[in-house]
C-alpha positions as CSV (number, residue, x, y, z in Angstrom):
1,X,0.0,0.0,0.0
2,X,2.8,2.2,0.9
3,X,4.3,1.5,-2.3
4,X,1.5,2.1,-4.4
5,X,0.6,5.5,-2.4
6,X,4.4,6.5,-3.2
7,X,4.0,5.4,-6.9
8,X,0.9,7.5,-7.0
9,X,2.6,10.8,-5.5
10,X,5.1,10.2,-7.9
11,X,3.1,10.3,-11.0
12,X,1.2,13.6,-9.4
13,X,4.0,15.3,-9.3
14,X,5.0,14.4,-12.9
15,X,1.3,15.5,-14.2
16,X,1.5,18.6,-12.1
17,X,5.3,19.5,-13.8
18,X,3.6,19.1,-17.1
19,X,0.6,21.5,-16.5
20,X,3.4,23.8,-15.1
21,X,5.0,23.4,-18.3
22,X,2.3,23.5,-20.5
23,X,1.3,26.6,-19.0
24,X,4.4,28.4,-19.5
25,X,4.7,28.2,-23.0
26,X,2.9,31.1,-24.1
27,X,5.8,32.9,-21.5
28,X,8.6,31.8,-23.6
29,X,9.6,35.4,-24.6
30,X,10.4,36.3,-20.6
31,X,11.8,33.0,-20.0
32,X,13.9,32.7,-23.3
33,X,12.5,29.0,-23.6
34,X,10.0,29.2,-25.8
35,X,10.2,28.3,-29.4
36,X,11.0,31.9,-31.1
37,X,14.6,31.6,-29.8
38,X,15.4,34.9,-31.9
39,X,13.2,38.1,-33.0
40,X,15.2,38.8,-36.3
41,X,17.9,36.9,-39.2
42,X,20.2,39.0,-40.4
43,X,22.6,37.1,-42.5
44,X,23.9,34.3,-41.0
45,X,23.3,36.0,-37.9
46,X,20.2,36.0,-35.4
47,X,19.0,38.6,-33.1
48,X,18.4,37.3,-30.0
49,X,15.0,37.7,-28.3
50,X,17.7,37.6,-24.8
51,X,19.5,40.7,-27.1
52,X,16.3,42.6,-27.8
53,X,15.1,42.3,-24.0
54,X,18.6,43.9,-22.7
55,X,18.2,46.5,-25.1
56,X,14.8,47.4,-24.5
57,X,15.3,47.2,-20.6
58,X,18.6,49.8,-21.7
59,X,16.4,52.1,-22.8
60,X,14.1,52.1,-20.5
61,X,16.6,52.6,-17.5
62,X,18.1,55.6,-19.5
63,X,14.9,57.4,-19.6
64,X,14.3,56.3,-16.1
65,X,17.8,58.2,-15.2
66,X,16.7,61.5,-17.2
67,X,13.0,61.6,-16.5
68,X,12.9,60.2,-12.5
69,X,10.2,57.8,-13.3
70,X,9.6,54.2,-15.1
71,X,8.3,54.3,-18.4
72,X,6.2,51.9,-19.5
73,X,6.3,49.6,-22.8
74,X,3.2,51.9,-24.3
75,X,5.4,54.6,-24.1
76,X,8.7,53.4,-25.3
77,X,6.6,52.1,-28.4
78,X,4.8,55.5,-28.7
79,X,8.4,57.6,-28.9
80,X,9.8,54.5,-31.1
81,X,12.3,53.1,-29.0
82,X,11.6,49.4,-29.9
83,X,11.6,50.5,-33.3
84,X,15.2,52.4,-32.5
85,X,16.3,49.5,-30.7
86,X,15.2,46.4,-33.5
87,X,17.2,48.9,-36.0
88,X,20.2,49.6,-34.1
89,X,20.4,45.7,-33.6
90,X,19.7,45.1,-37.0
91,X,22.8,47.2,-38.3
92,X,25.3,45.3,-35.9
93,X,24.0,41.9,-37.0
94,X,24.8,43.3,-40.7
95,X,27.8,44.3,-39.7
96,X,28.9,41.2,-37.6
97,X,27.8,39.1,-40.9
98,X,29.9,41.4,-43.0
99,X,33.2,40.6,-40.6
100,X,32.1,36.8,-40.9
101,X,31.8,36.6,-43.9
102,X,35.2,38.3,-44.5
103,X,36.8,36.2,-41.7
104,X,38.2,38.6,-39.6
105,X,38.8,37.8,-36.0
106,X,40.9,39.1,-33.2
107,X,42.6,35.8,-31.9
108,X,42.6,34.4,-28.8
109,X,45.7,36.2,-27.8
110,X,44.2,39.7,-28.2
111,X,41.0,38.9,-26.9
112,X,42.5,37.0,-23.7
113,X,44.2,40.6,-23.5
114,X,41.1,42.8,-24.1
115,X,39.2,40.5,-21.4
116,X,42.3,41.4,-18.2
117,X,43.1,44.9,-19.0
118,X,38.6,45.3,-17.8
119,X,38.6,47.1,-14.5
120,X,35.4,45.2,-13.2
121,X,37.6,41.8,-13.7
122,X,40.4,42.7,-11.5
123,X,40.6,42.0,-7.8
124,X,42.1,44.3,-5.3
125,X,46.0,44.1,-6.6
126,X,44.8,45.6,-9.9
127,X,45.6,42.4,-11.8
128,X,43.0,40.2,-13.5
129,X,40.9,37.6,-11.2
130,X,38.8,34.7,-11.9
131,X,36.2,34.8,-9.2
132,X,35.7,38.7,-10.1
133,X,34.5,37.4,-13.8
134,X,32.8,35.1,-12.9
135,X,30.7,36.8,-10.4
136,X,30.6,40.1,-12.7
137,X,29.3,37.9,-15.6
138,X,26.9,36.2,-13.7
139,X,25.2,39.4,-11.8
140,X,24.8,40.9,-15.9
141,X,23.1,37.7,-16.7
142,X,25.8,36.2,-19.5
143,X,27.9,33.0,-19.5
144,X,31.3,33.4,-20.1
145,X,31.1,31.8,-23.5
146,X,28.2,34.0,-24.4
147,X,30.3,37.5,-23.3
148,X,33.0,36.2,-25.2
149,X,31.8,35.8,-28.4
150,X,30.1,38.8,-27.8
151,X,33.6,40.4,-27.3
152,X,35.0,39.1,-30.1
153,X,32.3,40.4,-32.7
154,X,32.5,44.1,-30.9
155,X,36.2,44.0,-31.6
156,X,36.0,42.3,-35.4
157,X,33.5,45.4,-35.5
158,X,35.7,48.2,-34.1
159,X,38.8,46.7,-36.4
160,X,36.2,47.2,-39.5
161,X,35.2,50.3,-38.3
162,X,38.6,51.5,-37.5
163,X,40.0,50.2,-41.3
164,X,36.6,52.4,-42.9
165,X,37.1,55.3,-41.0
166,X,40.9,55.9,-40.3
167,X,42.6,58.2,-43.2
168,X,39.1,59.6,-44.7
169,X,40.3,63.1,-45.5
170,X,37.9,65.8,-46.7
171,X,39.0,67.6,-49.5
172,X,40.1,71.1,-48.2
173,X,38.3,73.4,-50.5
174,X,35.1,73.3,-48.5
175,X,37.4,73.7,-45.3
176,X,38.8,77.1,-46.6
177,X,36.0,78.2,-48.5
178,X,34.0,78.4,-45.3
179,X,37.6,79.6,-43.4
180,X,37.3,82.3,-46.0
181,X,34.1,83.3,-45.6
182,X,34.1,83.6,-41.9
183,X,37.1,85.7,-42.0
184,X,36.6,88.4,-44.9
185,X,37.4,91.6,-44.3
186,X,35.6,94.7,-45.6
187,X,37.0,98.1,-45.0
188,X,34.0,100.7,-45.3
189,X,33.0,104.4,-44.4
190,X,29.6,105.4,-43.1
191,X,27.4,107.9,-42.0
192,X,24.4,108.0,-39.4
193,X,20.8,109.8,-39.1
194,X,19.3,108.9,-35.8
195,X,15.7,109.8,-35.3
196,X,16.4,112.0,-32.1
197,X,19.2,114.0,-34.3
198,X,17.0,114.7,-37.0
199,X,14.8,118.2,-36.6
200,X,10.8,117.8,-37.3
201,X,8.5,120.2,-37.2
202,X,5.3,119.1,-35.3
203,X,2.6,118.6,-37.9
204,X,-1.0,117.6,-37.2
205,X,-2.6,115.4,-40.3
206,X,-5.2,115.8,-41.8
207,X,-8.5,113.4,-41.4
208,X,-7.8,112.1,-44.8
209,X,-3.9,111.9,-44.4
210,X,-4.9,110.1,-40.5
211,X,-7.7,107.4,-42.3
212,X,-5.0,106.5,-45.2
213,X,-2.4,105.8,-42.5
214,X,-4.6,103.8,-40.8
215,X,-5.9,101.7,-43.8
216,X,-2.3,101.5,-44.9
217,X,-1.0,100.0,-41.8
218,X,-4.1,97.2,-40.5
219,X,-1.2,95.5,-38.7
220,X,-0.5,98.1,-36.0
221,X,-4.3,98.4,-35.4
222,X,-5.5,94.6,-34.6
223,X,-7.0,94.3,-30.7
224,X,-6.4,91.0,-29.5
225,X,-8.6,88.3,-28.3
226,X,-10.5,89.4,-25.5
227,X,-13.0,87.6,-23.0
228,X,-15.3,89.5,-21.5
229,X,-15.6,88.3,-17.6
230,X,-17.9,88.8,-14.8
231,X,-15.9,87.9,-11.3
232,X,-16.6,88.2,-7.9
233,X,-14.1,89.4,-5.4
234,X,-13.3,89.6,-1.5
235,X,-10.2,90.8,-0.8
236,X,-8.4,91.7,2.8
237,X,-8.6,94.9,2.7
238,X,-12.4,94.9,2.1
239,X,-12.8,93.1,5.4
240,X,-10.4,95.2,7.6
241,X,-13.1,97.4,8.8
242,X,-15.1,93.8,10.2
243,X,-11.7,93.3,12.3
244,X,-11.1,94.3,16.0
245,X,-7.2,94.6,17.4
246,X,-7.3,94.7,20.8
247,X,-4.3,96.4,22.8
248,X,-2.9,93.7,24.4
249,X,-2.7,91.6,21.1
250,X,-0.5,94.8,19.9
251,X,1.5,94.9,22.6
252,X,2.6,91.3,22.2
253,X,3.4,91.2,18.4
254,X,5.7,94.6,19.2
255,X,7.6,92.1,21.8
256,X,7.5,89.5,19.7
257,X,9.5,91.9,17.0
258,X,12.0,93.3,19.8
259,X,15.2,92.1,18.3
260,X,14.2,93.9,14.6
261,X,12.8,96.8,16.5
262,X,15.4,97.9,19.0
263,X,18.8,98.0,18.7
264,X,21.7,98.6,21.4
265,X,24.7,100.9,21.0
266,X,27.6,99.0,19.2
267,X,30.9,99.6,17.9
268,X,32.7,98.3,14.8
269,X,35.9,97.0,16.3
270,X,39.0,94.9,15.0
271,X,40.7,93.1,18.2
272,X,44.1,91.8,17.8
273,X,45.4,89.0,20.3
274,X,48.7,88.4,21.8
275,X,50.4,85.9,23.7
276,X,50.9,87.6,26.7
277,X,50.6,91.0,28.4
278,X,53.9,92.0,27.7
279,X,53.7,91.4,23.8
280,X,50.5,93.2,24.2
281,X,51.9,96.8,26.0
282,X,54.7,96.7,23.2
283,X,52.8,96.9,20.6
284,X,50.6,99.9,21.8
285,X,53.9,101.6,23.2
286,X,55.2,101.5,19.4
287,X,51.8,102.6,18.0
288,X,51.4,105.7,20.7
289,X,55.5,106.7,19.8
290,X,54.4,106.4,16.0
291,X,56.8,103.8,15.3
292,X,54.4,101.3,13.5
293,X,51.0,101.3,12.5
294,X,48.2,99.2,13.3
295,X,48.1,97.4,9.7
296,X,51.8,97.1,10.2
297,X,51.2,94.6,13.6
298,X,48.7,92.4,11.7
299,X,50.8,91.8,8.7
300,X,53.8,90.9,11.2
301,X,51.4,88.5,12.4
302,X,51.0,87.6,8.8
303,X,47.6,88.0,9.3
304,X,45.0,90.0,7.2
305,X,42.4,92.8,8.3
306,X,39.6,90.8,7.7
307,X,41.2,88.3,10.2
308,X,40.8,90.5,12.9
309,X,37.3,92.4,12.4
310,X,34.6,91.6,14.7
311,X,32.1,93.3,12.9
312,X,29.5,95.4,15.3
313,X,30.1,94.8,19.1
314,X,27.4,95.5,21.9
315,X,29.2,96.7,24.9
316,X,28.3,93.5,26.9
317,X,29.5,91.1,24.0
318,X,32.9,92.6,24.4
319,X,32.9,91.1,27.8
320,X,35.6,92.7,30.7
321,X,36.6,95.0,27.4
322,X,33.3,97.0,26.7
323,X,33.3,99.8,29.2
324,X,37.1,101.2,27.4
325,X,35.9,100.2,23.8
326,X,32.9,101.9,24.6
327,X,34.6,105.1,26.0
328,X,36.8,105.5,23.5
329,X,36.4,107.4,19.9
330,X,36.5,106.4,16.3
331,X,40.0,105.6,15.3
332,X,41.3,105.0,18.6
333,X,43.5,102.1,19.2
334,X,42.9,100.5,22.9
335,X,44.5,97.9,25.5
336,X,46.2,95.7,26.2
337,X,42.1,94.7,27.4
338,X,41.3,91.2,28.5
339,X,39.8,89.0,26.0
340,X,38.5,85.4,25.4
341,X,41.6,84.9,23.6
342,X,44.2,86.9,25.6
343,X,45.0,90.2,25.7
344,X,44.1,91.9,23.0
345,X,44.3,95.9,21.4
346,X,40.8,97.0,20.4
347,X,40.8,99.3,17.7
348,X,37.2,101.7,17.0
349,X,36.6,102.1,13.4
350,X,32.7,103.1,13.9
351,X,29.8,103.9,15.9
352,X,26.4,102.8,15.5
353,X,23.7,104.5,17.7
354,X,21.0,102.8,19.8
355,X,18.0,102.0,18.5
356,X,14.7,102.6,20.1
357,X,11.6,101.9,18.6
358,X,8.5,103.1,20.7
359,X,4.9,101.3,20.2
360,X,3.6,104.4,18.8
361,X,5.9,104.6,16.0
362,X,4.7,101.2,14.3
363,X,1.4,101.0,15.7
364,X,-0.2,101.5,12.7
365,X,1.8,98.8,10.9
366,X,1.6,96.5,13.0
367,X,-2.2,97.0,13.6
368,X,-2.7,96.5,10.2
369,X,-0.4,93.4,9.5
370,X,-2.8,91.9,12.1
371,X,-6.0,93.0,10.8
372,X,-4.3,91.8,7.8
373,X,-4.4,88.6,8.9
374,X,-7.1,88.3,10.8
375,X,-9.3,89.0,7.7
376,X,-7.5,86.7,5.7
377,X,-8.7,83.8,7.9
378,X,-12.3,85.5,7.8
379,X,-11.8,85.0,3.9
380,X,-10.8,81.1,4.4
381,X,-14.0,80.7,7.1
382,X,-16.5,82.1,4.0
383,X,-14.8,80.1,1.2
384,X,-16.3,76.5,1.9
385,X,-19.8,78.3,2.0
386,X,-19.3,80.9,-1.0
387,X,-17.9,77.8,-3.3
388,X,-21.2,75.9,-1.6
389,X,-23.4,78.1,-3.2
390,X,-21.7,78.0,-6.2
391,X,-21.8,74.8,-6.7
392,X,-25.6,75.3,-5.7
393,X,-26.5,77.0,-9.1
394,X,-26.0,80.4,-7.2
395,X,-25.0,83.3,-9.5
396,X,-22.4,85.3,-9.3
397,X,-24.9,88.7,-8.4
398,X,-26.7,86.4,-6.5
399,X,-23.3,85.9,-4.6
400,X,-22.3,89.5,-4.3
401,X,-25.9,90.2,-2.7
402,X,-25.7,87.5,0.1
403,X,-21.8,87.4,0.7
404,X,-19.2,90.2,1.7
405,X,-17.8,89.8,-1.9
406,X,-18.2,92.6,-5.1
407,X,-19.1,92.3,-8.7
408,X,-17.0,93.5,-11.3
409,X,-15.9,92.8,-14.9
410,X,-12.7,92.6,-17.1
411,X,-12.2,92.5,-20.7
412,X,-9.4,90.3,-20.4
413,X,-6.3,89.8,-22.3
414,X,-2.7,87.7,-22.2
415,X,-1.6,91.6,-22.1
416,X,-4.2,92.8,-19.3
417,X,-2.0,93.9,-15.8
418,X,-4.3,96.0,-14.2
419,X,-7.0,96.0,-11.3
420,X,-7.4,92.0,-10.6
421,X,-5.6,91.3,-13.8
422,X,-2.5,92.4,-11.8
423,X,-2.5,88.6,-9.9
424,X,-0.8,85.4,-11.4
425,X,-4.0,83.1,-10.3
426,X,-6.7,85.0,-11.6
427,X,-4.5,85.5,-15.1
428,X,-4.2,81.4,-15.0
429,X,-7.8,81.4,-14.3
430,X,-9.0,83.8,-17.0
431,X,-6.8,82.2,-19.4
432,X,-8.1,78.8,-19.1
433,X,-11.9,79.4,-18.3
434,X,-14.4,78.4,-21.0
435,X,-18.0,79.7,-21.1
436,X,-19.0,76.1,-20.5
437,X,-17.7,76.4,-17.3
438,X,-19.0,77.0,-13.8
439,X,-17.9,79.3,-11.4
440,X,-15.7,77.9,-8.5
441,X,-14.0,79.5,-5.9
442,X,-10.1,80.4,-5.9
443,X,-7.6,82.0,-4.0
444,X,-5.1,85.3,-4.7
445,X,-1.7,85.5,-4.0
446,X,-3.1,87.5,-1.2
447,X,-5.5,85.8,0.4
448,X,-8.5,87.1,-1.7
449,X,-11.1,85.2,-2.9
450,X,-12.6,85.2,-6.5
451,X,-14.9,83.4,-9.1
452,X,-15.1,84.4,-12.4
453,X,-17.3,83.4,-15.3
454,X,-16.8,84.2,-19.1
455,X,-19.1,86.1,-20.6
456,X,-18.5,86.3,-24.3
457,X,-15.0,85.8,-26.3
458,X,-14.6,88.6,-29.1
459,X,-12.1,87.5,-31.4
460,X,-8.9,89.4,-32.7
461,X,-10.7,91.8,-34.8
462,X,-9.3,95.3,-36.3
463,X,-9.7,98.5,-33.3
464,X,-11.9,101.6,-34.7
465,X,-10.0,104.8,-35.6
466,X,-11.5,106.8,-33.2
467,X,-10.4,104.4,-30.6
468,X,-6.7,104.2,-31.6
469,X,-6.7,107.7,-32.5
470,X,-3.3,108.3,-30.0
471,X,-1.4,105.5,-31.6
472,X,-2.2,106.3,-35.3
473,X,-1.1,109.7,-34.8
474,X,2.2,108.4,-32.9
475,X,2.7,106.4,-35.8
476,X,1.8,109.0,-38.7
477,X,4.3,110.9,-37.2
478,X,6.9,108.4,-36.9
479,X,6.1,107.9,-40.4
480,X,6.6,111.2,-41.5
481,X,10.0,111.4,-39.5
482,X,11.4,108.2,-41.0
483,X,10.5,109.7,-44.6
484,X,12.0,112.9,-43.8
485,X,15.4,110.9,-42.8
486,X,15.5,108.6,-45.9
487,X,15.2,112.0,-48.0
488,X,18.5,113.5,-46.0
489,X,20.3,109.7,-46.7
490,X,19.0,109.6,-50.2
491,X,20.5,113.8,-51.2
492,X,24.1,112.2,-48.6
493,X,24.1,109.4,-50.8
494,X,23.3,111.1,-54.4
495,X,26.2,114.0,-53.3
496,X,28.5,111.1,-52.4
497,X,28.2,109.3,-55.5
498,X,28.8,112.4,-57.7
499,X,31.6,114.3,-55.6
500,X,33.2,110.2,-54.7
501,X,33.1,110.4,-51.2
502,X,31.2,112.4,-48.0
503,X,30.5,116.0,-47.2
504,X,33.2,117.2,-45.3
505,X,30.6,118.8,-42.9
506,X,29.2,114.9,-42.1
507,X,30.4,113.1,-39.1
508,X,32.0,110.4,-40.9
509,X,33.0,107.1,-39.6
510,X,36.3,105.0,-41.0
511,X,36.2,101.6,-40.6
512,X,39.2,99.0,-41.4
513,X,39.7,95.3,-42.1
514,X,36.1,94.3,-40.0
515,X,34.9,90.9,-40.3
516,X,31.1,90.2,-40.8
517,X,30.7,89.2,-37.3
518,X,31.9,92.6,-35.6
519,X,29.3,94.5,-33.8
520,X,28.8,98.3,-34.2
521,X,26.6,99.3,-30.9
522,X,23.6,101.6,-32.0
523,X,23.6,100.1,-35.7
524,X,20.9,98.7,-38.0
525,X,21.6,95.0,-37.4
526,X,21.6,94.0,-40.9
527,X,24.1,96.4,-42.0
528,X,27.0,94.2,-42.1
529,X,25.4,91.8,-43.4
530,X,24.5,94.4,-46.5
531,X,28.3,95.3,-46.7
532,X,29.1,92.1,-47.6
533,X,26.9,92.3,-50.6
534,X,28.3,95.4,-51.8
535,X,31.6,95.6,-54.3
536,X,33.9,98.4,-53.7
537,X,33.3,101.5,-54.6
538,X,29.3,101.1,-53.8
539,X,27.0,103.3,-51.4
540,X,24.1,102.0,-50.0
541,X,21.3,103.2,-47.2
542,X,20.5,100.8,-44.6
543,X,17.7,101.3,-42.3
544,X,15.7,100.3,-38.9
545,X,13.5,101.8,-37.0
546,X,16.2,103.6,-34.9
547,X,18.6,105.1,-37.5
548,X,19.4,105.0,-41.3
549,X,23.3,104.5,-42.2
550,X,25.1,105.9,-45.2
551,X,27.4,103.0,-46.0
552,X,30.6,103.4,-48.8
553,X,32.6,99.7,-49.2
554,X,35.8,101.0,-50.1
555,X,38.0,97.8,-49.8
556,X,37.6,94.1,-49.8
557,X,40.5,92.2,-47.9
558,X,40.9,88.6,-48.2
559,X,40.8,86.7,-44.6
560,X,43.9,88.0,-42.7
561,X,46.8,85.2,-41.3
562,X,46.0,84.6,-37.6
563,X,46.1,82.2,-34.3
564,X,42.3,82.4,-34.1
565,X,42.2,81.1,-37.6
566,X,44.4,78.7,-38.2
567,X,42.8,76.9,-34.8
568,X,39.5,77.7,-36.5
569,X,40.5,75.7,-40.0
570,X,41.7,73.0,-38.0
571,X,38.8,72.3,-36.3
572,X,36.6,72.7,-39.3
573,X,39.1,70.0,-41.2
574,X,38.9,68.2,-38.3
575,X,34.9,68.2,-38.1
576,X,34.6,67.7,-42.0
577,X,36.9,64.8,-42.0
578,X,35.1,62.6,-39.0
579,X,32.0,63.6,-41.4
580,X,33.5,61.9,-44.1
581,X,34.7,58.9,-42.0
582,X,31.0,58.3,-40.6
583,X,29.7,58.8,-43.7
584,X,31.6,56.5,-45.5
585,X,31.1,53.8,-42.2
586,X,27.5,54.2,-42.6
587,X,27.5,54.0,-46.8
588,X,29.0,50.1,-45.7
589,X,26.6,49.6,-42.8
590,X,23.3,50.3,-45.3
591,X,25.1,48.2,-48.0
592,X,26.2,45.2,-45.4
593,X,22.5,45.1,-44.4
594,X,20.9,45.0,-47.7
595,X,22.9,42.1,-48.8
596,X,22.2,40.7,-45.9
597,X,18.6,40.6,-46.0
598,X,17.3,41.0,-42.8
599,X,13.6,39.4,-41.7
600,X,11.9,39.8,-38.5
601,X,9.9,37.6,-36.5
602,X,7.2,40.3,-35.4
603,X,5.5,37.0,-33.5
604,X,8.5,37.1,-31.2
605,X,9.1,40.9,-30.5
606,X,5.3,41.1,-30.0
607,X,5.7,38.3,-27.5
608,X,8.7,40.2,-26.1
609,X,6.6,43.3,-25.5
610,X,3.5,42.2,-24.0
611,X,5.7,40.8,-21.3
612,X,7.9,43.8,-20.9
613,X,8.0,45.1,-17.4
């Protein structure tokens, strides 16, 4: 019986293995024992699904590390990491069945050296240790064989790499064509009108001259969208009048503020210590018979001023040495006094006056900083029952007749800064409220409360004349200023080009040998980038609404010979040639991959997905 019972427990066990089993098959892309024992073929080479995991999990833990928080496998899919990932595999397969199929290897020699020169495999002494690469290998997951093949395709790779990329030399015409460019040299003369130099008689325009400026210019004349809102407010200061301070509560907030209301005499003082009395009287003998300063003694101590500053002293801070600090004047040097440290030479380089604040002198700030207050937590008692009623189907008159809070209204816009428009949460408020929504209560930077509720939205739409009359004759006058400026240019410019240079009564300015990147301060900031458009001998007027400029390119000078330059064509040859090198990596990476034909099991990365953690 015992025998057959055991027999029995036996073949349990084997029937429950096999429903464990069975069970786990549709998990073979977690457990890597299922049959899809690879997600892609490329080549002769497969893509592991353990590969695709690692990579996957990779990512993920990088934008764990950047964004503080685990993303999930909807969103790696949704930025195209898997799709990054499959492709970035897919290359390296290409390339790994490339070196294959070439037959480069490294050797055992050189990868037996590669494997002991890794930091994580060597023990304490620096030098390569077994049990260190065997317990590294194993907390990463690999066998040893698996890491070593591994290592020897990454190297195969980087010796293909290296023998595609080393020696790729850009030709160097783009390198000093671009040199050139950058530093060109243009040696130019120029002449300025500024608006605020330029004399205008005050002119008022006519109605017809006004409505053709305005038609002319719709741009300067748009209003933008605006939402028309009905709030409610109740703000502190509304409620002040509802709030009783009583005497006593004064009293003890002006107590409570003693040490930033009242302030003792002090002295600013420097005290420096000596060993012993004697050392002490020798120094102030020499300072009283003018044979050294006090400086002089703290540098001999090779120490600093700032070593020996105490800052501002009360009298009962400086301890046994107060009462003579105290009595003495600014400038005075003092001592030998008793110190903490020894005795010590006190020297006065300020006095500061007591302070003394009376009640009566901040009574009426401090009563209202508690009022203040006190009507601020008034506010928070009324908010659960304002917002109550609001959430009632209360209006917001309805709220304003039954509640210490006031109606108003706002046409409101991103631009609007006054009145409630002033505050940060009713701007956030106002910009995000629809006229489907109800109102709800919310809180001011200052402890007021407000609901709002949007009326109407008016579009960006053009403003009426008679409404932007100010700015329309601001700009009709700018107008007529900038006109009056490019006539002056145009009769400087006409006189130059028929005499061949400036009036002699023009405040001309010489330029030599500038590059297109110098700055001229108070310049139109496209006039250098004019003067390199412009061949000797040319004059040209530049404008902005600031100034126009009178230029004349007398000169072009080739790039000049310097430090700055020569670094500056290096780097560029240097950038353009690792731009040739990737290029030309990348040209046999595409071509690798298309010969080897890649397919991909979508079954298995699928699988691989939907089990992704």
């Amino acid at each position: 019986m015992a025998a057959g019972m055991k027999h029995l427990s036996k073949t349990f066990v084997w029937i429950l293995m096999g429903l464990i089993m069975l069970s786990l098959v549709g998990f073979g892309a977690i457990s890597f024992t299922g049959s899809n024992s690879s997600v892609a073929t490329v080549g002769d080479q497969e893509i592991s699904i353990e590969d695709y995991y690692r990579e996957m999990q990779r990512e993920q833990r990088a934008l764990q590390a950047q964004t503080g928080q685990l993303i999930p496998m909807s969103q790696l899919a949704a930025l195209g990491m898997d799709r990054q990932v499959l492709s970035r595999l897919v290359s390296i397969a290409a390339i790994d069945n490339e070196v294959e199929q070439l037959g480069i290897s490294i050797g055992d020699e050189n990868l037996l050296k590669e494997i002991v020169e890794i930091p994580s495999f060597q023990g304490i002494n620096g030098e390569f240790d077994r049990e260190s690469y065997a317990y590294a290998l194993s907390n990463a997951g690999l066998s040893e064989r698996d890491f070593e093949d591994d290592l020897r395709r990454e190297s195969a790779r980087t010796l293909v790499q290296g023998a595609m990329m080393v020696g790729a030399e850009m030709p160097t015409t783009m390198r000093d064509t671009i040199t050139s460019f950058i530093g060109a040299r243009r040696s130019f003369s120029w002449v300025q009108l500024t608006n605020d130099e330029t004399a205008m008689i005050a002119l008022a325009p006519t109605d017809a001259e006004l409505q053709a400026y305005y038609d002319a210019n719709p741009d300067q004349f748009v209003l933008p969208e605006t939402k028309e809102i009905a709030y409610v407010l109740m703000s502190p200061d509304m409620l002040i009048d509802q709030v009783e301070v009583d005497q006593d509560t004064l009293q003890a907030l002006f107590d409570e503020r003693a040490d930033e209301l009242q302030a003792p005499e002090r002295r600013l003082v420097e005290r420096l210590v000596f060993s012993d009395e004697e050392a002490a009287a020798t120094a102030k003998a020499q300072l009283e018979a003018g044979g050294t300063t006090f400086e002089t003694l703290v540098e001999d101590r090779k120490l600093a001023l700032a070593d020996v500053d105490m800052g501002d002293m009360t009298i009962g801070a400086l301890g046994a040495a107060g009462q003579d600090v105290f009595a003495a004047q600014v400038g005075d040097v003092v001592g030998p006094l008793p110190s903490d440290l020894g005795p010590a030479l006190f020297r006065i380089n300020g006095r500061l006056e007591a302070r003394v604040t009376l009640l009566a002198d901040v009574e009426a700030e401090l009563r209202d900083e508690l009022a203040t207050g006190r009507a601020r937590r008034l506010i928070e008692q009324q908010a659960e029952e304002i917002d109550d009623l609001l959430a009632g189907g209360a209006t917001l008159e309805e709220i304003a007749d039954e509640t210490d809070m006031e109606l108003g209204q706002i046409n409101w816009t991103a631009e609007s800064s006054d009145s409630i428009a002033a505050y940060n949460g009713f701007r956030e408020v106002a910009a995000a409220v629809t006229v489907e929504d109800f109102p709800a209560v919310e809180f001011l930077e200052d402890g007021s409360l407000f609901a709002i509720r949007l009326e109407n939205v008016l579009p960006a739409r053009p403003e009426p004349l008679k409404d932007a009359m100010t700015k329309a004759l601001q700009g009709w006058n700018d107008e007529q200023r900038q006109n009056a400026i490019t006539t002056q240019a145009n009769a400087i410019l006409a006189r130059a080009e028929a005499n061949g240079s400036f009036d002699e009564n023009l405040d001309v300015n010489d330029e030599v040998g500038l590059t297109r990147t110098a700055y001229i301060d108070n310049t139109p900031a496209d006039m250098m980038n004019q003067l390199f458009e412009m061949e000797p001998g040319e004059l040209r007027l530049v404008s902005d609404e600031n100034s126009t400029v009178v230029l004349s390119l007398k000169e072009i000078l080739p790039a000049e010979e310097n430090s700055d330059l020569t670094e500056l064509s290096d780097a560029l040859q240097a950038q353009l040639n690792q731009a040739l090198s990737q290029a030309l990596f990348q040209a046999f990476a595409q071509d690798a991959q298309s010969r080897a034909r890649p397919t991909i099991d979508q079954q298995a990365i699928n699988a691989v997905q939907a089990n992704f953690q």
